[in-house]
N, C-alpha and C positions, 0 to 999 in steps of 0.2 A: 571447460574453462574458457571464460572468452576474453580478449586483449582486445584492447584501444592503443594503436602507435601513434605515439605524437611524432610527427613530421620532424626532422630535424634542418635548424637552418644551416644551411652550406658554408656560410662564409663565418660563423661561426665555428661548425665543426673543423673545416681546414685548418682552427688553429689551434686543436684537439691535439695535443702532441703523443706518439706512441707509449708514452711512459703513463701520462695519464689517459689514456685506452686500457691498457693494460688495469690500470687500478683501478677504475669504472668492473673492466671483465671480473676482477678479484674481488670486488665489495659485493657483486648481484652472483657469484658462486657461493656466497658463503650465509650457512644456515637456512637450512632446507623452510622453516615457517616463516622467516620473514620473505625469503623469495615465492612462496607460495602464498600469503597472504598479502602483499604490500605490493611489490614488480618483480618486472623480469628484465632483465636488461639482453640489448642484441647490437654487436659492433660487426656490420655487414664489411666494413675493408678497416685498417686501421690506417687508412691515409686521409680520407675526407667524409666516413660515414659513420654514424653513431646513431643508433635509437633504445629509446625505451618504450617500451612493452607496460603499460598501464592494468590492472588488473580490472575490472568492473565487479562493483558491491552495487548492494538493494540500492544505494543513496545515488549514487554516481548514474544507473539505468533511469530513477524516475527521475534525477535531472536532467536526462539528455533525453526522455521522452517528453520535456518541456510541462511538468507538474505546475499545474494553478495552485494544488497547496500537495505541501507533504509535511510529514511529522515521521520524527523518531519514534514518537511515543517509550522515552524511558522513564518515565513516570517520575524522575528524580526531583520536580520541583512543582509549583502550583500552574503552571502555565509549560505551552509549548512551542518552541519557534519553528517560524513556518521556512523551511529549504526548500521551497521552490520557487518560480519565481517571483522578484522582487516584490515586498508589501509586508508587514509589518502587522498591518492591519488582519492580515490571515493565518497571524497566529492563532492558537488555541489554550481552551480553559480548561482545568481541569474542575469538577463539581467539588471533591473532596479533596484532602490530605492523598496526595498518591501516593502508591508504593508501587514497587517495583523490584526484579528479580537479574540477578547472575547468571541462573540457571542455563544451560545449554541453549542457543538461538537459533531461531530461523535462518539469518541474516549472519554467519557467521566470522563474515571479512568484514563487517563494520562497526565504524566506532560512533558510540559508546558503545559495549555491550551487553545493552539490559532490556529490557522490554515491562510494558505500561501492565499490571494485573489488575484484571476489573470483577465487577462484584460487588453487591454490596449496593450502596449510593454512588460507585464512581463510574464515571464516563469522561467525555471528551466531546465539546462542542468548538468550534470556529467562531472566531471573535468578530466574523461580519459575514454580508451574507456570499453565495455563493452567485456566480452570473444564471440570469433566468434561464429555466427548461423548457423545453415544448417536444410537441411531437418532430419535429425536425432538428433536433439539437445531436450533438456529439458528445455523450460522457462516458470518461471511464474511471472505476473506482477501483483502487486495490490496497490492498492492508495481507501480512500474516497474522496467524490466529494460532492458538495451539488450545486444546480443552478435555475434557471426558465429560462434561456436563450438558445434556440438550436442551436446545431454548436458548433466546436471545439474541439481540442487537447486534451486530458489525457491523453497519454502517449502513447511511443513508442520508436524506436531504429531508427535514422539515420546518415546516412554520414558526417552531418553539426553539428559542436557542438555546433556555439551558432549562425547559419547564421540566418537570418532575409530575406523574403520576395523572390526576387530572389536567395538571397544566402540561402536560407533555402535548408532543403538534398533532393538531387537527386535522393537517392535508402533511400528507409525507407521501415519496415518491422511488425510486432505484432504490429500496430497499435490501439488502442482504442480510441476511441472518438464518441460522439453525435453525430449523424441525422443532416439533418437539420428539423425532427420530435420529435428530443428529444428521441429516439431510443438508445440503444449502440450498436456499431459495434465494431467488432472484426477482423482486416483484415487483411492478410496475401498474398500473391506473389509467385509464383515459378520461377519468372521472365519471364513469356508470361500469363498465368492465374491467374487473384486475383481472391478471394476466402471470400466470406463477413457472417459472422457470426452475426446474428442481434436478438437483444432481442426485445419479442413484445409487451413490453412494454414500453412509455416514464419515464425517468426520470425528467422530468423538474417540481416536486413539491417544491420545495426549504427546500429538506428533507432531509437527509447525508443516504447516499450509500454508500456501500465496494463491490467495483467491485474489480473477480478475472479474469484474464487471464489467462488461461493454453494452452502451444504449448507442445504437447508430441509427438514428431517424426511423426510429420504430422496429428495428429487431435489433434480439439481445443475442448476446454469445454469453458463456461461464468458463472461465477458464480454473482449474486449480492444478496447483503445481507443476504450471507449464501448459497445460494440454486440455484441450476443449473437451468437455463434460457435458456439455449440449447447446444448445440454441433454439429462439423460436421468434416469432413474430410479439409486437406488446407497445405498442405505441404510449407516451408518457400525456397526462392532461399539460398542462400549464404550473410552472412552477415557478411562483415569483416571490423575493423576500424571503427567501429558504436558506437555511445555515443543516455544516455540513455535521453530523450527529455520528461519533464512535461508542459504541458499547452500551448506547440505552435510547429507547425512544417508543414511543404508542404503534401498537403493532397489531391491532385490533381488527385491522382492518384488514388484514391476509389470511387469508385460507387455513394454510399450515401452518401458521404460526405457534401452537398451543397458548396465545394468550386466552385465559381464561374471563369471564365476564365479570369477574370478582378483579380482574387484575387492570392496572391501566396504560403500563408500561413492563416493558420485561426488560433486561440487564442481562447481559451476554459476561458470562463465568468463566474466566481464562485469561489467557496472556495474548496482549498482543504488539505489534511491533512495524516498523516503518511503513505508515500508511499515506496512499497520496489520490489526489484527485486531479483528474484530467480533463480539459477540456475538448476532447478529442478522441474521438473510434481508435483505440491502440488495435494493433494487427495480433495473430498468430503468433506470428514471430516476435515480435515483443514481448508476448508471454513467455514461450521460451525463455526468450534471453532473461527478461527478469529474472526469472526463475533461477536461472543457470546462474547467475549472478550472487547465487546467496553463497554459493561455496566454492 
C-alpha cells in the first residue's frame, strides 16, 4: 500500500483544538473500506500536529508521473477527457457507440469504476497529435488490459487518427499488442530494421495487467504488473504528425503480429482501463508503484 502525506500547515494546525483531533481520530477509525480505499488519517501530538495519509490510485500515480495524456477509458460516452496535463485538445474519440463494463477492475481504488470493452469496430484515438519521436526521444506508454483472446492492438502511435482497415497508418511506431500466442510485444522501427521486444509469457488469463512501455533513446524496457519482463536495444525512425491509437491500428508490419495478408488492421478483444502516455523514461520503480497503486 503506498501513502502520499500532505504536509500539514503549523499555524493552522495549532488551532486544531483537541476535541476536534479527537473527531478527525473517530471519523478515519471508522469503516474498515472507506479507510482502506479513500485515507488514513495520523495525529502525530494532539497539540500542533495533524496529518493525512493520502492513499494513491492508477489516476493520482500517472498524474504525479506528469502524464502528457491519460484516459479513464470508461467507455461511458462518445468521447474521453484527457487528466493529464493541461489541454483539452488531448482528449480522445471513441470510433463507435462505447460500451463498457462493472465488472471487477484492475484499477480497484478509482473512480469511475468501469472500464472501455473493445472489439468489434471500437477503439480509441487522441483528438491531436502526439509531440514528435526520434531516435533520441523519451516515451513511456501504459494502459491495463485484461482478455482470453490473442491478437491485437493496445496501443501505439500512427499516421492515421482514426483510419480503419486500408486507411489505417502507414508508418506506426512503439507499438504494443498481443501475439497471436497471447505474448506482448513491444515493437519499434528505425525505418529498414524492426526490432521486437517479446514477454515470455502469455497474458490471455482473463486477469487485469499494467503493461509499461518504456522507449529511452533507443532501448526499450517492458514492464507488466510491476516488474521487468525484459529489455533490449531498438532505436525508433522518426515520427511526426502521429496520434496516439488504443485497441486498433495496421500491424502489418510486425513479426509477431498474426495479422494476416487478407487483414489490414487487428482490434485488440478485451477490456481495458486507465491508460496514459508519457513524455519521459518512467523508472523501475514507477512501475512498481503504479502497479501497487491499483489496490
Amino acid at each position: 500500500m503506498i501513502r502520499r502525506f500532505l504536509p500539514a500547515n503549523s499555524s493552522r494546525m495549532r488551532s486544531v483544538t483537541a476535541a476536534a483531533a479527537l473527531a478527525l481520530a473517530a471519523v478515519v477509525g471508522i469503516g474498515g473500506s472507506l479507510t482502506q480505499s479513500a485515507f488514513t488519517g495520523k495525529i502525530s501530538s494532539a497539540g500542533n500536529t495533524v496529518g493525512i495519509a493520502v492513499q494513491d490510485t492508477c489516476r493520482i500515480v500517472q498524474s504525479g508521473s506528469s502524464a502528457y495524456i491519460a484516459y479513464a477509458l470508461t467507455g461511458q460516452a462518445s468521447s474521453e477527457t484527457n487528466l493529464g496535463t493541461s489541454g483539452s485538445k488531448r482528449n480522445g474519440t471513441y470510433t463507435t457507440a462505447a460500451a463498457s463494463t462493472t465488472m471487477p477492475m484492475g484499477c480497484t481504488l478509482d473512480t469511475p469504476v468501469s472500464a472501455f470493452i473493445t472489439g468489434g469496430s471500437r477503439f480509441l484515438y487522441s483528438n491531436s497529435t502526439v509531440p514528435s519521436v526520434s531516435s533520441s526521444s523519451t516515451v513511456t506508454e501504459e494502459i491495463w488490459f485484461k482478455t482470453t483472446t490473442a491478437s491485437g492492438m493496445l496501443m501505439g502511435i500512427g499516421d492515421s487518427q482514426s483510419g480503419v482497415d486500408r486507411s489505417s497508418s502507414s508508418t506506426e511506431g512503439l507499438a504494443v499488442f498481443l501475439t497471436s500466442t497471447g505474448k506482448l510485444d513491444f515493437a519499434t522501427s528505425d525505418g529498414s530494421t524492426t526490432r521486437e521486444l517479446l514477454s515470455s509469457s502469455s497474458y490471455l488469463d482473463g486477469k487485469w495487467h499494467d503493461v509499461m512501455a518504456v522507449y529511452n533513446r533507443g532501448t526499450k524496457v517492458l514492464y507488466v504488473d510491476g516488474a521487468s519482463v525484459g529489455s533490449a536495444s531498438g532505436s525508433s525512425q522518426t515520427l511526426s504528425s502521429c496520434y496516439w491509437r488504443l485497441g486498433a491500428d495496421n500491424l502489418s508490419g510486425w513479426t509477431y503480429s498474426g495479422q494476416s495478408s487478407q487483414q489490414h488492421m487487428l482490434y485488440f478483444t478485451g477490456s481495458l482501463q486507465y491508460a496514459a502516455y508519457y513524455t519521459s523514461a518512467l523508472s523501475a520503480s514507477d512501475a512498481s508503484g503504479h502497479y501497487a497503486a491499483s489496490s
